[in-house]
N, C-alpha and C positions, 0 to 999 in steps of 0.2 A: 530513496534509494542511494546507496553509499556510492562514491565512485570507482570502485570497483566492479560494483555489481553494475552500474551504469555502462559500464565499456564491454563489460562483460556478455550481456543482453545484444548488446550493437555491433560483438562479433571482433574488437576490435584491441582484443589483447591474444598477442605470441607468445610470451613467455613472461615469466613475474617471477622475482623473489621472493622467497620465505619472507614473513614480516613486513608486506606492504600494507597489508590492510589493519594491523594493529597498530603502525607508526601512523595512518591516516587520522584511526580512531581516536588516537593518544593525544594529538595537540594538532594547532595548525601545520600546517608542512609544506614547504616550500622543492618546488618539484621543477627541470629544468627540460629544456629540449633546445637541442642547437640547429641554425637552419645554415646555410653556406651561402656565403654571401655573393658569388660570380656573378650573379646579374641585379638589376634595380628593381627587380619584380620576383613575387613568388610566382610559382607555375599550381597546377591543381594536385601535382606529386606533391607537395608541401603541405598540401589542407586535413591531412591525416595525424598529424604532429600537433598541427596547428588545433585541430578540433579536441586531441586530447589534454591539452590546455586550457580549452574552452572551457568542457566540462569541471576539469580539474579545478577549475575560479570560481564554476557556476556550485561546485561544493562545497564551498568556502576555503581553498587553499589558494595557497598564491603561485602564481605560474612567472616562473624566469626565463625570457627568451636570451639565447647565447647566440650571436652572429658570430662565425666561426672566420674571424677576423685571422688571425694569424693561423688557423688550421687551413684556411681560404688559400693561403699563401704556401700551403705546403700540398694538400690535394688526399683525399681521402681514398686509400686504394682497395673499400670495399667495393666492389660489383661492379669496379671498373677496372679494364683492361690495359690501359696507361696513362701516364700522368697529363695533369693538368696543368692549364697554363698559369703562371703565376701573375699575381693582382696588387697595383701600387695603392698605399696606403688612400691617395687623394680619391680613388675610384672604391673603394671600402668602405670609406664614410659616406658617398652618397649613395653606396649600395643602402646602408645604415640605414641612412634616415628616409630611405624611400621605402625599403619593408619596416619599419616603423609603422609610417601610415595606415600601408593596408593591415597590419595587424591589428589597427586601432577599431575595424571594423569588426573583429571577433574576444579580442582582449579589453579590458578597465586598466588602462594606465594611469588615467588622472582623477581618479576618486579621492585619493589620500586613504583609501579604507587599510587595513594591515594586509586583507590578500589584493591591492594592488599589484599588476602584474610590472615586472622591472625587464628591460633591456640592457645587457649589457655586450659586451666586445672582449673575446681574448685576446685582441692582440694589444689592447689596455695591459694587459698583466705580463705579457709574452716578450712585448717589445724590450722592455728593459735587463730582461735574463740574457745573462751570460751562460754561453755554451758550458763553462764549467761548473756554473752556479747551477745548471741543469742538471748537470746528468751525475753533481754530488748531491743533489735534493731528492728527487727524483729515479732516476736510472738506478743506482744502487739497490733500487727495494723490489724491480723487478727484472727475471731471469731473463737469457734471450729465450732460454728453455718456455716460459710461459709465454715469450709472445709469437712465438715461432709455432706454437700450440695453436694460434688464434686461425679460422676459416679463411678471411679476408688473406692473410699472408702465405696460407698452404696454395689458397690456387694461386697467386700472381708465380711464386717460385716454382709450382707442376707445370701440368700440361697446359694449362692454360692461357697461356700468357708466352708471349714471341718474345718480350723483353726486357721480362723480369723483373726485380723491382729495385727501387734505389734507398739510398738508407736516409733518404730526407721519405720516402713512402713509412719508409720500417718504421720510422719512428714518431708516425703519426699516432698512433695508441696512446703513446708515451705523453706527446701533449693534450690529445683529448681527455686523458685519464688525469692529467693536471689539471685542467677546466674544473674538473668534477670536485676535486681535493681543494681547489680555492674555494669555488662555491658554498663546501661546505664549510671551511676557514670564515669566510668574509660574509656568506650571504645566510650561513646555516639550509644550506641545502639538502635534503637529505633523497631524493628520489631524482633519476636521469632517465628519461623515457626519450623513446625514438622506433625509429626503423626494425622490424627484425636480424637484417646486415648488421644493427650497428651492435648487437649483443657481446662483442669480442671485444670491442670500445669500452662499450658502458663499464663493463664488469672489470676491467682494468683498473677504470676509475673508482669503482665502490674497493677496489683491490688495493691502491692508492691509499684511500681514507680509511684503511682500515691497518695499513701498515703504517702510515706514517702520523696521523693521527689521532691513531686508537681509536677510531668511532665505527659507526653504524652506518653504511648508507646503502642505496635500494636500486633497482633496475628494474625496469616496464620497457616490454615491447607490443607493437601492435606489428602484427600481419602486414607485409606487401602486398599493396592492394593492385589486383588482375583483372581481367576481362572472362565474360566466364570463358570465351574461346579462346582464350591461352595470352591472346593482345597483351601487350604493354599500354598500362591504365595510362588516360593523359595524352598522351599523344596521338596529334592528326599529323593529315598528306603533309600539311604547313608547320607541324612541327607541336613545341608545345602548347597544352592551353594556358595560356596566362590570367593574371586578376587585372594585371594592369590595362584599362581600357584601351590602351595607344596600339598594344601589343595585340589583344583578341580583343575585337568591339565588344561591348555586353550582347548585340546579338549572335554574334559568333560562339560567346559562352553557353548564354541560354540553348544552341541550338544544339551544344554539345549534350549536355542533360538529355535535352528533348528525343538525341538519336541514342540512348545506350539499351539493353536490348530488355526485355521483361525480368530478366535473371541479374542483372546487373543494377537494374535502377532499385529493385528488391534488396540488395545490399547494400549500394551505395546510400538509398535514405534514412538509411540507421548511420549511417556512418557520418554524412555530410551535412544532417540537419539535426534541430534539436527538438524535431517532433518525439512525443511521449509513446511508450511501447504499446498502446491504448489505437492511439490515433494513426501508428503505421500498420497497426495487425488491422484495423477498419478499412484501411486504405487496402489493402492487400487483397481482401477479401474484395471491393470493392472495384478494383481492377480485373482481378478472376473473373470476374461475371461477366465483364466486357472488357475485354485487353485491347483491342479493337479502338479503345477510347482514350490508351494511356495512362491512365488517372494516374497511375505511380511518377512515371517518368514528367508529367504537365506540374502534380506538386514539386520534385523534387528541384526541377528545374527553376522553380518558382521562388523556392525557401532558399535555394543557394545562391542566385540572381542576385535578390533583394538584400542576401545578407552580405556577398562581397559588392557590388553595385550599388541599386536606390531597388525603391517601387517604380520610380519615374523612368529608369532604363528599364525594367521589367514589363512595364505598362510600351515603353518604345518596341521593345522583342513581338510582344504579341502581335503591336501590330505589323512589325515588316513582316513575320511569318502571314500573319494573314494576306499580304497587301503577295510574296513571293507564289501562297498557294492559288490565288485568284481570288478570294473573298473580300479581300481590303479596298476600302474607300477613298475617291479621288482625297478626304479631307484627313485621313490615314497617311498617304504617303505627304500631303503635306506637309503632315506634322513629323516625318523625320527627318534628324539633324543630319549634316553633309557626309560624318564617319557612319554612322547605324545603313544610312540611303547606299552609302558605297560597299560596307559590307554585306548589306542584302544583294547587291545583284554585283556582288563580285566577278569578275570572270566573262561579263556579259559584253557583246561586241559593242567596242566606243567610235562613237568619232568626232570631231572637230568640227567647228564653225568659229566664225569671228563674231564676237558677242552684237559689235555694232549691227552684223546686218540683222540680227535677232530683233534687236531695238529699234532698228527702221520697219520690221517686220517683211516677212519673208511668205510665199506664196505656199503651199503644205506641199506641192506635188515637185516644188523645184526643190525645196528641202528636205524631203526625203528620198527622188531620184536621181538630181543632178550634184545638190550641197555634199548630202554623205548618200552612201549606199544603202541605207534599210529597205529600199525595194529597185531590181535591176533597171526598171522601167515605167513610165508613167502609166502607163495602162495598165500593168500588173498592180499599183496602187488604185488608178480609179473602179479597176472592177473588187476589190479589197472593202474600199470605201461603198460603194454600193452594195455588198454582200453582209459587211457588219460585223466584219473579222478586224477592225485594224482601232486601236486606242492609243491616245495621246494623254498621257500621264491617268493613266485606269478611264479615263472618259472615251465613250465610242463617239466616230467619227466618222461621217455620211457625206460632207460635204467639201467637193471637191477643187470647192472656188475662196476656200477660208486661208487666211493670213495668220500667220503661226509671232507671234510678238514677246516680249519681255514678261507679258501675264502670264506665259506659259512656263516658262522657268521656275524649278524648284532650288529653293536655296539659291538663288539669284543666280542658277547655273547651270542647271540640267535639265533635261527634258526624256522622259522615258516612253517610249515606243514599242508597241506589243500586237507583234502580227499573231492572230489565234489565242490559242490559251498559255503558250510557253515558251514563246520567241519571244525573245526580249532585245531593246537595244539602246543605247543612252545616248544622248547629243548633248557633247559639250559643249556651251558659249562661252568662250576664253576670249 
């Protein structure tokens, strides 16, 4: 399958150019997508770009990432309402080299093959222009007339928009559309895919290379990707989802997958995995018969885990989900690490102890009536304990005369406490 018809099937082309698929067919082709560089992490808005990449390498093309280094600095005023803050060179680069990484987990940068995938930076190219080296290269070849034409610039100047726009926004096209004109100068680029917003950009840029010179180049867009109930894709209560572990634990990711609705995980695993159109119409079907079960959303969650995370955080999600719904084993929570143990039971009432008296060991009824609060009163605990409602790290507890010690600590720190099926409480030893 060509990679047209690849993206095509996955639902995940807006708009195309005349002559993508005959420049594909023709020779290798090198195809670009720019991502912005304000934070150290991509978020899960970015993996749509990013996957059309994937594919694009996985066809044998070569895919060029653009960190929009000097566009970073100026603020893109598609689908946004006012400008952004601007970003010092030193915090740029290690935006750089930190989405580098995570892209290393769906690009071949270090193959040496010819569609190896390249990274590069415009503010590489940008920094050294002179304002009037600009806008005598550049600015001359296009009107205000065409770029006052463009969507992103009608609304911030209509109704929409309290204040307006400024001519470092106006004249963002102008250097995206230079990106696109170096690229194809220095890198031979001929294809700029992105966002369906960014269509007023790209076409700038193939608008660019075609006045200035003389060539050929192309524009691909995919669809902004929605919830089917109208939501904005990606973001939770906490904001966005990120790749970078520090930011949303891998259980946190995973659980994002695991919650999106039937209608949703249906399109998102064409989208977000590289399962074959075989194996998600199986799945599909498969689901149908019992939605009840998931299967769509437990793969999906599964293939996109594993391919921005490990198997090994994937293999951790399962189990803190089991260990959160009650089925997980005292040797389950063991085995989570201190971030995965703290994201599972985020939110859940904490309290305090002095590790020492943990390690002298402590009597269970003054430790959980008098040390912290998890039960008002000793008796409300012993009749708990004799009833066969109260666990101390998943394990039931009966007996009322037991010393609670250092073996009980998880990750030499914590202690979890579970009155019933869904009261939960943590005991820190600090």
């Amino acid at each position: 399958m060509s990679f047209v018809e690849e993206l095509r099937w996955r639902g995940m082309i807006h708009d195309m150019m005349p002559g993508v698929e005959d420049q594909l067919e023709k020779e290798l082709t090198s195809a670009y997508v720019g991502i912005d560089p304000t934070a150290d992490s991509l978020h899960i808005g970015h993996l749509v770009g990013v996957m059309m990449l994937k594919h694009f390498q996985v066809s044998g093309h070569k895919p060029i990432v653009l960190v929009g280094g000097a566009t970073g600095m100026i603020g893109d005023p598609s689908g946004k309402s006012q400008e952004r803050n601007l970003l010092d060179e030193e915090t740029l680069r290690h935006n750089q080299e930190a989405l580098k990484n995570q892209l290393k987990h769906f690009l071949d940068f270090d193959s040496g093959n010819d569609n190896a995938a390249v990274m590069v930076n415009n503010y590489d190219w940008m920094k050294e222009f002179s304002f009037l080296e600009f806008i005598r290269r550049v600015g001359k070849h296009i009107t205000v007339n065409y770029m006052m034409a463009k969507d992103s610039v009608k609304k911030r100047l209509g109704g929409e928009s309290k204040t307006g726009m400024s001519f470092t926004e106006f004249t963002y096209q102008l250097v995206q559309g230079y990106d696109f004109l170096y690229l194809y100068e220095n890198h031979n680029c001929k294809l700029q895919m992105g966002g369906s917003d960014q269509w007023g950009n790209i076409t700038t840029g193939t608008e660019l290379v075609r006045r200035i010179a003389q060539g050929e180049a192309f524009a691909m867009t995919c669809p902004l990707i929605t919830k089917a109930d109208g939501g904005k894709f990606g973001k939770t209560e906490s904001g966005n989802v990120w790749l970078d572990p520090e930011r949303t634990s891998p259980y946190q990711f995973y659980q994002f997958w695991m919650n999106v609705s039937d209608a949703d995980a249906e399109k998102y695993i064409k989208i977000f995995t590289l399962l074959s159109k075989e194996e998600i119409e199986a799945l599909v079907v498969k689901h149908n018969e019992a939605p009840h079960q998931r299967e769509l959303q437990k793969v999906l969650a599964k293939e996109i885990t594993v391919m921005v995370h490990s198997e090994k955080d994937y293999e951790a999600a399962i189990a803190a989900s089991q260990i959160l719904f009650g089925k997980g084993t005292t040797d389950q929570l063991k085995s989570l690490d201190e971030r995965t143990f703290l994201s599972v039971f985020d939110g859940v009432p904490t309290f305090e102890i002095a590790k020492q008296e943990i390690e002298a060991g402590v009597n269970i009824l003054d430790l959980l009536a008098e040390k912290t609060e998890v039960f008002a009163s000793k008796g409300e605990l012993r009749r708990m304990l004799k009833g066969g409602g109260f666990s101390i790290n998943r394990n039931k507890m009966n007996d009322a005369e037991l010393t609670i010690d250092s073996d009980y600590l998880l990750n030499n720190k914590y202690i979890l406490a579970q009155k019933g099926k869904k009261n939960y409480y943590i005991i820190v030893a600090k």
